[in-house]
KOLLUM-97252 format. One record per residue (C-alpha): residue number from 1; residue in one letter; x, y, z. Coordinates in steps of 0.2 Angstrom, whole numbers, plus 5000, padded with zeros to 4 digits. Each point is the difference from the previous one (the first is absolute). Example, Ala and Ser with C-alpha at 12.3 -4.5 7.8 and 13.67 -1.06 7.14 Angstrom:
# residues 2
(node 1; "a"; (5062; 4978; 5039));
(node 2; "s"; (5006; 5017; 4997));
This chain:
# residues 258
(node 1; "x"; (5021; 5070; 4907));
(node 2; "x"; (4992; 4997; 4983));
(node 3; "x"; (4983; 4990; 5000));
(node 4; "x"; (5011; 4985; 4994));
(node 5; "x"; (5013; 5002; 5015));
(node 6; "x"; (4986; 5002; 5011));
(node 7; "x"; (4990; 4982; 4993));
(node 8; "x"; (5016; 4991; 5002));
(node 9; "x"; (5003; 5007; 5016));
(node 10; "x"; (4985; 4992; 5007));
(node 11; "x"; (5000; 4987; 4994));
(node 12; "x"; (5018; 4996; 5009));
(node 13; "x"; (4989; 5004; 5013));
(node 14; "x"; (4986; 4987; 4998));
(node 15; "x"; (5013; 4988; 4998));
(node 16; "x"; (5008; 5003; 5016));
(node 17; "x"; (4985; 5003; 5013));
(node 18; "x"; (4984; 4995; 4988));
(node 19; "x"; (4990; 5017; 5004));
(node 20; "x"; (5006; 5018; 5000));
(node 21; "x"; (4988; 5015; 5006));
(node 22; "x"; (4996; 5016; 4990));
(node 23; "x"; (5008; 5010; 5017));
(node 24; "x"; (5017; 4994; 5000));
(node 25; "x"; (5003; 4998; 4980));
(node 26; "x"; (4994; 5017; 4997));
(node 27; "x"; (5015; 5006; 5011));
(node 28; "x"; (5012; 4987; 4995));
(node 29; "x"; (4997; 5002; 4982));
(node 30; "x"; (4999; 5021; 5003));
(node 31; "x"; (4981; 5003; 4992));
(node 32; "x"; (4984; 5004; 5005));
(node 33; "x"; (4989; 4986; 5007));
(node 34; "x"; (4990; 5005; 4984));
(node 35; "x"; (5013; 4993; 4990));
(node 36; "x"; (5001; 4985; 5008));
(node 37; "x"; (4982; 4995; 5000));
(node 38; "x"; (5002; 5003; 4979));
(node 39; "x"; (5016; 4992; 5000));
(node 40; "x"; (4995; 4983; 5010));
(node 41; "x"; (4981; 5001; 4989));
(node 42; "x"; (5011; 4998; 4983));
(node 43; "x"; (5009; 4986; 5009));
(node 44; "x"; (4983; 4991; 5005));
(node 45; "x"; (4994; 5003; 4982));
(node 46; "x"; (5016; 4992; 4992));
(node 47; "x"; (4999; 4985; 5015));
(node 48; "x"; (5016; 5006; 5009));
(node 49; "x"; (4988; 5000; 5017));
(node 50; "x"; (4986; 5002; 5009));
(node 51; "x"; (4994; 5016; 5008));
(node 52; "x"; (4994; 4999; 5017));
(node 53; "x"; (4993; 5012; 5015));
(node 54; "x"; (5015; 5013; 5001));
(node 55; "x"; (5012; 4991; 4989));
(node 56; "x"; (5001; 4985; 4990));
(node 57; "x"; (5005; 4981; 5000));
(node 58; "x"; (5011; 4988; 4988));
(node 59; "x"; (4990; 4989; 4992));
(node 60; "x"; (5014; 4984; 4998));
(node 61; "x"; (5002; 4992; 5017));
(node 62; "x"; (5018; 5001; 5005));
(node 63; "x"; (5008; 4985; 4997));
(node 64; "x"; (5009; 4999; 5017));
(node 65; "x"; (4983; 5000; 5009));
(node 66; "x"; (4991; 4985; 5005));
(node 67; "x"; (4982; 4995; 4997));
(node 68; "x"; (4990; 5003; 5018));
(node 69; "x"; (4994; 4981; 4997));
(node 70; "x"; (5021; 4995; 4999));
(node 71; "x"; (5005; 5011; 5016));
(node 72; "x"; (4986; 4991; 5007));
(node 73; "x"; (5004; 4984; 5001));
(node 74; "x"; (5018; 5002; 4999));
(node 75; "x"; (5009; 4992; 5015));
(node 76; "x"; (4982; 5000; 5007));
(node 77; "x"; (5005; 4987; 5013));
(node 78; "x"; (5017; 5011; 5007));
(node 79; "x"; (4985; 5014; 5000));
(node 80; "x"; (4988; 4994; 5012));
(node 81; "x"; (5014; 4996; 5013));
(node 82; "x"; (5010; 5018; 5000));
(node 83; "x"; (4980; 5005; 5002));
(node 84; "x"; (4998; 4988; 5017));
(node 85; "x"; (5016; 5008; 5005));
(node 86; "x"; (4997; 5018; 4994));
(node 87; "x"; (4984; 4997; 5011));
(node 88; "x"; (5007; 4999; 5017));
(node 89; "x"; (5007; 5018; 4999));
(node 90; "x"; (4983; 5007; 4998));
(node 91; "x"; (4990; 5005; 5015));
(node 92; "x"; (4982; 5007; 5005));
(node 93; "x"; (5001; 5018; 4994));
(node 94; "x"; (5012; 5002; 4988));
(node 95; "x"; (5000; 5012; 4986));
(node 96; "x"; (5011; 4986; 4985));
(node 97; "x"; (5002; 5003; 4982));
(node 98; "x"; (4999; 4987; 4987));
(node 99; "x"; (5009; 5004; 4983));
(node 100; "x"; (4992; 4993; 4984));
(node 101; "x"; (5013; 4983; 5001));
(node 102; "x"; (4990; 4983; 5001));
(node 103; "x"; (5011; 4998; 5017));
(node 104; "x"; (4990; 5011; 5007));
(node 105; "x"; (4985; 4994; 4994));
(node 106; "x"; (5000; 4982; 5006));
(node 107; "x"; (5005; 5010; 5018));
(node 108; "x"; (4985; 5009; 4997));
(node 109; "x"; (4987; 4985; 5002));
(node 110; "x"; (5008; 4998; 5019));
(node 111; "x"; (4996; 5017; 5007));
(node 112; "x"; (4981; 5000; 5002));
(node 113; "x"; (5001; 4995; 5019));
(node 114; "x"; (5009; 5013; 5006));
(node 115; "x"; (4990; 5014; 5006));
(node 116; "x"; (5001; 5020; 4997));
(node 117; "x"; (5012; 4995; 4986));
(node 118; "x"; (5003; 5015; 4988));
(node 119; "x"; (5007; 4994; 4981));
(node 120; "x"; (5006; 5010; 4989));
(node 121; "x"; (5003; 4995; 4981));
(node 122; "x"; (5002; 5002; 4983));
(node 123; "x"; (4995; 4983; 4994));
(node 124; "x"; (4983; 4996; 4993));
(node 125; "x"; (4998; 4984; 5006));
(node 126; "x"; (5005; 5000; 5018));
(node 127; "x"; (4985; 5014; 4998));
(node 128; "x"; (4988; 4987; 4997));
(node 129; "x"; (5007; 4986; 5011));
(node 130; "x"; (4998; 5012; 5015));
(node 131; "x"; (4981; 5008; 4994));
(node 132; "x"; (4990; 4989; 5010));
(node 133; "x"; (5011; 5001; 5016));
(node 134; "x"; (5001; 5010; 5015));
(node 135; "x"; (5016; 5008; 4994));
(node 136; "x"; (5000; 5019; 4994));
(node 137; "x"; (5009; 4997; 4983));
(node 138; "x"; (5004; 5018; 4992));
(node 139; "x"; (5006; 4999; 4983));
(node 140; "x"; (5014; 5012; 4992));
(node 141; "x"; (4996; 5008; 4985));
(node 142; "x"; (5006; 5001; 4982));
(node 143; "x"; (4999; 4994; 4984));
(node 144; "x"; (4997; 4981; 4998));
(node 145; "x"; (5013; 4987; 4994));
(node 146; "x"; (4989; 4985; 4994));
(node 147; "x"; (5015; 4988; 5000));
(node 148; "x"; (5001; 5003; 5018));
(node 149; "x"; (4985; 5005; 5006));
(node 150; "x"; (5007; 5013; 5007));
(node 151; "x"; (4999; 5020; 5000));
(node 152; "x"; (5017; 5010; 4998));
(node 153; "x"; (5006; 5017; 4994));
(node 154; "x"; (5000; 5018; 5009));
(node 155; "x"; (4985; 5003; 5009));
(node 156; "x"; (5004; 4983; 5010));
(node 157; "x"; (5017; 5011; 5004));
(node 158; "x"; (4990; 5011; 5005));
(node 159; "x"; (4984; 4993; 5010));
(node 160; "x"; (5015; 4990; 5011));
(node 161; "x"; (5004; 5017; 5005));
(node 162; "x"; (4985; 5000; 5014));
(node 163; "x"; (5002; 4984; 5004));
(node 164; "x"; (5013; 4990; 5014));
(node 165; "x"; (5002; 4982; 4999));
(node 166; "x"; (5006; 4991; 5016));
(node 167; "x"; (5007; 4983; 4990));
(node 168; "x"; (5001; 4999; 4981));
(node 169; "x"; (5000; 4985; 4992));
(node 170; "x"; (5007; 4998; 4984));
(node 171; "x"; (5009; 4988; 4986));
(node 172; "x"; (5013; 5003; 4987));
(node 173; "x"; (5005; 4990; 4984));
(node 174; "x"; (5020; 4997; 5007));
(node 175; "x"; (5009; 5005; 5018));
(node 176; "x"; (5017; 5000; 5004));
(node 177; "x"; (5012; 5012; 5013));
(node 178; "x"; (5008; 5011; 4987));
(node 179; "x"; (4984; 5005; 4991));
(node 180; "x"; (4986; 4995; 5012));
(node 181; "x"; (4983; 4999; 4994));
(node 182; "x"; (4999; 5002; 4980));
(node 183; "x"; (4986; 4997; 4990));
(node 184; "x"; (4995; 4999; 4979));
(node 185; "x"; (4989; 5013; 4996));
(node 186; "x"; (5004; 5020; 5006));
(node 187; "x"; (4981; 5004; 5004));
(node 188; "x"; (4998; 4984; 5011));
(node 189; "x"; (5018; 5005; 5010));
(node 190; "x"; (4995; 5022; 5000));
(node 191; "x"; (4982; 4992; 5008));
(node 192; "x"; (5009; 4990; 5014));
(node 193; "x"; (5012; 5012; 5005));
(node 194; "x"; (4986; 5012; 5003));
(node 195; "x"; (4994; 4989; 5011));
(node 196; "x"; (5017; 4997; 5009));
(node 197; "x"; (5000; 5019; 5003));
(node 198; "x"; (4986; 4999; 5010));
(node 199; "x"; (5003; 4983; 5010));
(node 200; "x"; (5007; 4997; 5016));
(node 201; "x"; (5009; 4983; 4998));
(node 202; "x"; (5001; 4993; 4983));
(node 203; "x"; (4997; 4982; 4999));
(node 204; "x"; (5007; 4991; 4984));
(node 205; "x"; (4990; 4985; 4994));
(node 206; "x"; (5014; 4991; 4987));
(node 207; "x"; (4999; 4983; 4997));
(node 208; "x"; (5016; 4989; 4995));
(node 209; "x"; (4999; 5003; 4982));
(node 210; "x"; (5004; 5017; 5003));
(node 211; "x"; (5013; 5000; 5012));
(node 212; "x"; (5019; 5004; 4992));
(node 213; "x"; (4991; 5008; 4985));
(node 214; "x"; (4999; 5018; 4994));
(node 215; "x"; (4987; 5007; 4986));
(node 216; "x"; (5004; 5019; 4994));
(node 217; "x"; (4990; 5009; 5010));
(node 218; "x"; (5005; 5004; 5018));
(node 219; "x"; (4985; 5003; 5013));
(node 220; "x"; (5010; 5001; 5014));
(node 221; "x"; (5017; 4998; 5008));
(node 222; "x"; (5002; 4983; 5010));
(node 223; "x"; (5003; 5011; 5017));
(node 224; "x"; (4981; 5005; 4999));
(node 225; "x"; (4993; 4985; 5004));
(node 226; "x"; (4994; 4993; 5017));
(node 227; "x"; (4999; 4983; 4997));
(node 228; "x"; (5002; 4989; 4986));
(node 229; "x"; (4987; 4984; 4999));
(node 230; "x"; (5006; 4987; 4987));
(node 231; "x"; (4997; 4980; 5000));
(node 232; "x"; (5009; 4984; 4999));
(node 233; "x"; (4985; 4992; 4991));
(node 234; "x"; (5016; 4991; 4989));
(node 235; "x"; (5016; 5001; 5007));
(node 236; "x"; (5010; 5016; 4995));
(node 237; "x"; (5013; 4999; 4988));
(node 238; "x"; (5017; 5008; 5005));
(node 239; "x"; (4996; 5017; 4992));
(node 240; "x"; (4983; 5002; 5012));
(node 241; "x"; (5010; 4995; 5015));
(node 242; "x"; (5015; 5013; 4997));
(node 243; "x"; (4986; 5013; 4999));
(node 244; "x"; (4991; 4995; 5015));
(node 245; "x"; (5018; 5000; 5008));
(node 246; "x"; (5006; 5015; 4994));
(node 247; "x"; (4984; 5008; 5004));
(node 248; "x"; (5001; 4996; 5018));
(node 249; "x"; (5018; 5002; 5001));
(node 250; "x"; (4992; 5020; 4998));
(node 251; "x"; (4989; 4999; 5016));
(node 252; "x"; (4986; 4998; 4988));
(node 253; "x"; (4988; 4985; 5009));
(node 254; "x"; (4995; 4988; 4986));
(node 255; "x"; (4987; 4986; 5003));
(node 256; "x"; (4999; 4982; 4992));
(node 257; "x"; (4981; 4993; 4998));
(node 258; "x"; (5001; 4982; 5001));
Protein backbone atom coordinates (compact mmCIF):
# COMPACT_ATOMS: atom_id res chain seq x y z
CA UNK A 1 0.00 0.00 0.00
CA UNK A 2 1.18 3.54 -0.56
CA UNK A 3 1.36 5.78 2.53
CA UNK A 4 -2.01 7.38 1.32
CA UNK A 5 -3.78 3.89 1.08
CA UNK A 6 -2.38 2.93 4.20
CA UNK A 7 -3.81 6.51 6.12
CA UNK A 8 -7.19 5.87 4.59
CA UNK A 9 -7.08 2.41 5.65
CA UNK A 10 -6.88 3.30 9.19
CA UNK A 11 -8.77 5.66 9.42
CA UNK A 12 -11.75 3.13 8.19
CA UNK A 13 -10.44 1.52 11.03
CA UNK A 14 -10.97 4.15 13.71
CA UNK A 15 -14.28 4.62 12.39
CA UNK A 16 -15.34 1.16 12.97
CA UNK A 17 -13.59 0.14 16.37
CA UNK A 18 -12.31 3.75 17.71
CA UNK A 19 -8.54 2.29 18.34
CA UNK A 20 -6.32 0.17 16.33
CA UNK A 21 -2.80 -1.15 17.78
CA UNK A 22 0.65 -0.86 15.98
CA UNK A 23 0.70 -5.24 16.18
CA UNK A 24 -2.13 -5.97 14.12
CA UNK A 25 -2.07 -2.82 11.44
CA UNK A 26 1.55 -3.67 10.75
CA UNK A 27 0.39 -7.18 9.50
CA UNK A 28 -2.86 -5.96 8.13
CA UNK A 29 -1.43 -3.19 6.16
CA UNK A 30 1.80 -5.66 5.30
CA UNK A 31 4.87 -3.12 6.73
CA UNK A 32 7.04 -2.94 9.41
CA UNK A 33 5.69 -1.75 12.97
CA UNK A 34 8.30 1.02 12.12
CA UNK A 35 6.17 2.17 9.55
CA UNK A 36 3.29 2.24 11.34
CA UNK A 37 4.56 4.19 14.29
CA UNK A 38 5.58 7.00 11.33
CA UNK A 39 2.46 6.49 9.62
CA UNK A 40 -0.07 6.97 12.80
CA UNK A 41 2.75 10.22 14.06
CA UNK A 42 1.86 12.04 10.59
CA UNK A 43 -1.80 11.26 11.42
CA UNK A 44 -1.56 12.66 14.98
CA UNK A 45 0.35 15.89 13.57
CA UNK A 46 -2.47 16.41 10.82
CA UNK A 47 -5.27 15.61 13.78
CA UNK A 48 -6.53 12.37 12.23
CA UNK A 49 -5.89 10.65 15.81
CA UNK A 50 -4.33 10.36 18.84
CA UNK A 51 -1.44 8.03 19.54
CA UNK A 52 -1.76 5.89 22.58
CA UNK A 53 0.56 3.05 24.43
CA UNK A 54 0.75 0.37 21.48
CA UNK A 55 -1.46 1.97 18.99
CA UNK A 56 -3.62 4.83 18.81
CA UNK A 57 -7.23 6.43 19.38
CA UNK A 58 -9.91 8.38 17.21
CA UNK A 59 -10.27 11.51 18.40
CA UNK A 60 -14.30 12.23 17.35
CA UNK A 61 -16.50 10.24 19.62
CA UNK A 62 -18.53 7.87 17.46
CA UNK A 63 -21.74 9.23 16.99
CA UNK A 64 -23.65 5.91 17.81
CA UNK A 65 -22.13 5.79 21.39
CA UNK A 66 -23.71 7.27 24.21
CA UNK A 67 -22.30 9.58 26.84
CA UNK A 68 -21.39 7.42 30.24
CA UNK A 69 -23.82 10.15 32.04
CA UNK A 70 -26.93 9.19 29.29
CA UNK A 71 -26.40 5.01 29.70
CA UNK A 72 -26.52 5.95 33.25
CA UNK A 73 -29.55 7.14 33.82
CA UNK A 74 -31.29 5.51 31.00
CA UNK A 75 -34.19 3.23 31.98
CA UNK A 76 -32.50 3.67 35.32
CA UNK A 77 -35.74 2.37 37.14
CA UNK A 78 -36.08 -1.03 34.80
CA UNK A 79 -32.14 -1.14 35.82
CA UNK A 80 -32.27 -1.54 39.55
CA UNK A 81 -35.01 -4.37 39.24
CA UNK A 82 -33.13 -6.78 36.62
CA UNK A 83 -30.25 -6.03 39.43
CA UNK A 84 -32.75 -7.27 42.47
CA UNK A 85 -33.33 -10.28 40.20
CA UNK A 86 -29.80 -10.78 38.82
CA UNK A 87 -29.05 -10.82 42.65
CA UNK A 88 -30.68 -14.06 43.58
CA UNK A 89 -28.54 -16.09 41.13
CA UNK A 90 -25.34 -15.17 43.01
CA UNK A 91 -24.10 -17.04 45.90
CA UNK A 92 -21.09 -17.03 48.55
CA UNK A 93 -18.17 -17.97 46.59
CA UNK A 94 -18.77 -17.22 43.09
CA UNK A 95 -16.16 -16.15 40.65
CA UNK A 96 -18.92 -13.35 38.28
CA UNK A 97 -18.08 -11.16 35.61
CA UNK A 98 -19.51 -7.74 35.09
CA UNK A 99 -19.14 -6.10 31.51
CA UNK A 100 -18.69 -2.34 31.24
CA UNK A 101 -22.84 -2.00 30.70
CA UNK A 102 -24.64 0.36 33.38
CA UNK A 103 -26.74 -2.95 34.01
CA UNK A 104 -24.18 -4.42 35.47
CA UNK A 105 -23.36 -1.56 37.38
CA UNK A 106 -26.39 -0.89 39.46
CA UNK A 107 -26.15 -4.93 40.14
CA UNK A 108 -22.80 -4.19 41.24
CA UNK A 109 -24.02 -2.00 44.47
CA UNK A 110 -25.87 -5.42 45.76
CA UNK A 111 -22.97 -7.77 45.98
CA UNK A 112 -21.05 -6.56 48.97
CA UNK A 113 -22.74 -9.05 51.42
CA UNK A 114 -21.81 -12.03 49.85
CA UNK A 115 -18.71 -13.45 51.12
CA UNK A 116 -15.63 -15.07 49.23
CA UNK A 117 -17.10 -13.35 46.13
CA UNK A 118 -14.59 -13.11 43.16
CA UNK A 119 -15.46 -10.16 40.44
CA UNK A 120 -13.96 -9.97 37.51
CA UNK A 121 -14.45 -6.73 35.06
CA UNK A 122 -13.58 -4.48 32.79
CA UNK A 123 -15.59 -1.45 33.93
CA UNK A 124 -14.03 1.42 35.91
CA UNK A 125 -16.63 2.08 37.99
CA UNK A 126 -17.85 -1.06 39.35
CA UNK A 127 -13.88 -0.90 40.32
CA UNK A 128 -14.51 1.71 42.64
CA UNK A 129 -18.01 0.74 43.90
CA UNK A 130 -16.51 -2.46 45.18
CA UNK A 131 -12.91 -0.81 46.57
CA UNK A 132 -13.86 -0.53 50.04
CA UNK A 133 -15.58 -3.94 50.16
CA UNK A 134 -14.71 -7.35 51.08
CA UNK A 135 -15.04 -8.54 47.53
CA UNK A 136 -11.78 -9.36 45.55
CA UNK A 137 -12.40 -7.14 42.43
CA UNK A 138 -9.72 -7.92 39.53
CA UNK A 139 -9.73 -5.63 36.80
CA UNK A 140 -9.16 -6.80 33.00
CA UNK A 141 -6.71 -4.88 31.22
CA UNK A 142 -6.47 -2.64 28.05
CA UNK A 143 -6.72 0.59 26.81
CA UNK A 144 -9.35 3.00 28.45
CA UNK A 145 -12.56 4.06 26.63
CA UNK A 146 -13.62 7.28 28.68
CA UNK A 147 -17.19 7.22 27.17
CA UNK A 148 -17.65 4.14 28.97
CA UNK A 149 -15.33 4.01 31.59
CA UNK A 150 -14.19 0.96 30.49
CA UNK A 151 -10.96 -0.90 29.25
CA UNK A 152 -11.06 -2.95 25.91
CA UNK A 153 -8.81 -4.19 23.03
CA UNK A 154 -6.32 -7.31 22.88
CA UNK A 155 -4.43 -7.62 25.88
CA UNK A 156 -8.15 -7.88 27.68
CA UNK A 157 -8.41 -10.87 24.96
CA UNK A 158 -5.64 -11.97 26.19
CA UNK A 159 -5.53 -11.54 30.34
CA UNK A 160 -9.21 -13.54 30.14
CA UNK A 161 -7.16 -16.43 28.84
CA UNK A 162 -6.07 -17.20 32.62
CA UNK A 163 -9.09 -16.50 34.07
CA UNK A 164 -12.69 -18.71 34.42
CA UNK A 165 -15.79 -17.03 35.28
CA UNK A 166 -18.59 -19.15 36.99
CA UNK A 167 -21.74 -16.54 35.94
CA UNK A 168 -21.22 -13.57 33.59
CA UNK A 169 -23.28 -10.85 33.65
CA UNK A 170 -23.72 -8.71 30.87
CA UNK A 171 -25.95 -6.10 28.84
CA UNK A 172 -26.45 -5.53 25.22
CA UNK A 173 -28.00 -2.48 23.28
CA UNK A 174 -30.86 -4.96 21.31
CA UNK A 175 -31.93 -8.84 21.83
CA UNK A 176 -33.85 -10.96 19.88
CA UNK A 177 -33.70 -15.01 18.82
CA UNK A 178 -32.44 -14.82 15.33
CA UNK A 179 -29.47 -12.45 16.37
CA UNK A 180 -29.19 -12.73 20.07
CA UNK A 181 -27.29 -10.39 21.97
CA UNK A 182 -25.98 -7.26 19.53
CA UNK A 183 -24.46 -4.28 20.59
CA UNK A 184 -23.15 -0.63 18.91
CA UNK A 185 -19.82 -0.41 19.12
CA UNK A 186 -17.31 -3.43 17.77
CA UNK A 187 -14.62 -3.03 20.90
CA UNK A 188 -17.46 -3.01 23.58
CA UNK A 189 -18.93 -6.43 21.71
CA UNK A 190 -15.02 -8.11 20.87
CA UNK A 191 -14.50 -7.31 25.10
CA UNK A 192 -17.75 -9.14 26.08
CA UNK A 193 -17.23 -12.01 24.12
CA UNK A 194 -14.00 -12.58 25.57
CA UNK A 195 -15.61 -12.81 28.60
CA UNK A 196 -18.21 -15.23 27.43
CA UNK A 197 -15.35 -17.58 26.37
CA UNK A 198 -14.46 -17.77 29.74
CA UNK A 199 -17.75 -17.97 31.69
CA UNK A 200 -19.84 -20.77 32.69
CA UNK A 201 -23.53 -19.51 32.38
CA UNK A 202 -24.08 -16.24 30.67
CA UNK A 203 -26.44 -14.15 32.32
CA UNK A 204 -28.05 -11.32 29.95
CA UNK A 205 -29.20 -8.17 31.85
CA UNK A 206 -31.49 -6.51 28.92
CA UNK A 207 -34.06 -4.18 29.84
CA UNK A 208 -37.47 -3.75 27.80
CA UNK A 209 -36.02 -1.23 25.53
CA UNK A 210 -34.04 -3.53 24.03
CA UNK A 211 -35.96 -6.46 23.51
CA UNK A 212 -37.02 -7.13 19.67
CA UNK A 213 -34.23 -4.93 18.61
CA UNK A 214 -30.86 -5.53 16.69
CA UNK A 215 -27.63 -3.03 16.38
CA UNK A 216 -24.79 -4.26 13.75
CA UNK A 217 -22.70 -5.98 15.88
CA UNK A 218 -23.25 -9.44 17.08
CA UNK A 219 -21.80 -10.50 20.54
CA UNK A 220 -23.28 -13.58 20.65
CA UNK A 221 -25.87 -16.14 19.33
CA UNK A 222 -29.16 -16.12 21.50
CA UNK A 223 -28.49 -20.06 22.13
CA UNK A 224 -25.51 -18.95 24.49
CA UNK A 225 -27.28 -17.43 26.99
CA UNK A 226 -28.37 -18.95 30.33
CA UNK A 227 -30.96 -16.69 31.45
CA UNK A 228 -32.31 -13.66 30.18
CA UNK A 229 -33.50 -10.91 33.10
CA UNK A 230 -35.64 -8.19 31.62
CA UNK A 231 -38.62 -5.97 33.31
CA UNK A 232 -42.14 -5.11 33.15
CA UNK A 233 -41.41 -1.70 34.73
CA UNK A 234 -44.14 -0.40 31.75
CA UNK A 235 -46.06 -2.90 30.12
CA UNK A 236 -44.39 -4.45 27.12
CA UNK A 237 -45.57 -3.56 23.76
CA UNK A 238 -46.25 -6.52 21.26
CA UNK A 239 -42.80 -6.49 19.89
CA UNK A 240 -41.10 -7.16 23.54
CA UNK A 241 -43.68 -9.89 24.18
CA UNK A 242 -43.03 -11.79 20.77
CA UNK A 243 -39.34 -11.84 21.70
CA UNK A 244 -39.77 -12.83 25.27
CA UNK A 245 -42.06 -15.68 23.63
CA UNK A 246 -40.07 -16.58 20.88
CA UNK A 247 -37.17 -16.83 23.09
CA UNK A 248 -38.77 -19.28 25.41
CA UNK A 249 -40.39 -20.95 22.84
CA UNK A 250 -36.28 -21.93 22.27
CA UNK A 251 -35.86 -23.45 25.92
CA UNK A 252 -34.07 -20.22 26.72
CA UNK A 253 -35.46 -19.33 30.46
CA UNK A 254 -36.36 -15.60 30.43
CA UNK A 255 -37.21 -13.70 33.70
CA UNK A 256 -39.80 -10.67 34.07
CA UNK A 257 -38.69 -8.20 37.06
CA UNK A 258 -41.72 -6.53 38.26
Amino acid sequence: MTPTERKKKIIELLESKNYVEISNLSTLLKVSEMTVRRDLEKMETEGLLVRVLGGAKAIQKNIIEDTLLERASENLSAKRLIAQEAKKLIQDGDVIGFDASTSAFELSKLVKGFKNLTVVTNNLSIVLELIDSDVTVILLGGYVRANSLSTMGTSLSMYMNSININKLFISARGLTLSEGLTDSTIDEGEAKQAMINKSNQVIALVDQSKMGLVKFFQICPASELSVVITDEYKPLNSQQLLTINHLREADIEVVVAR
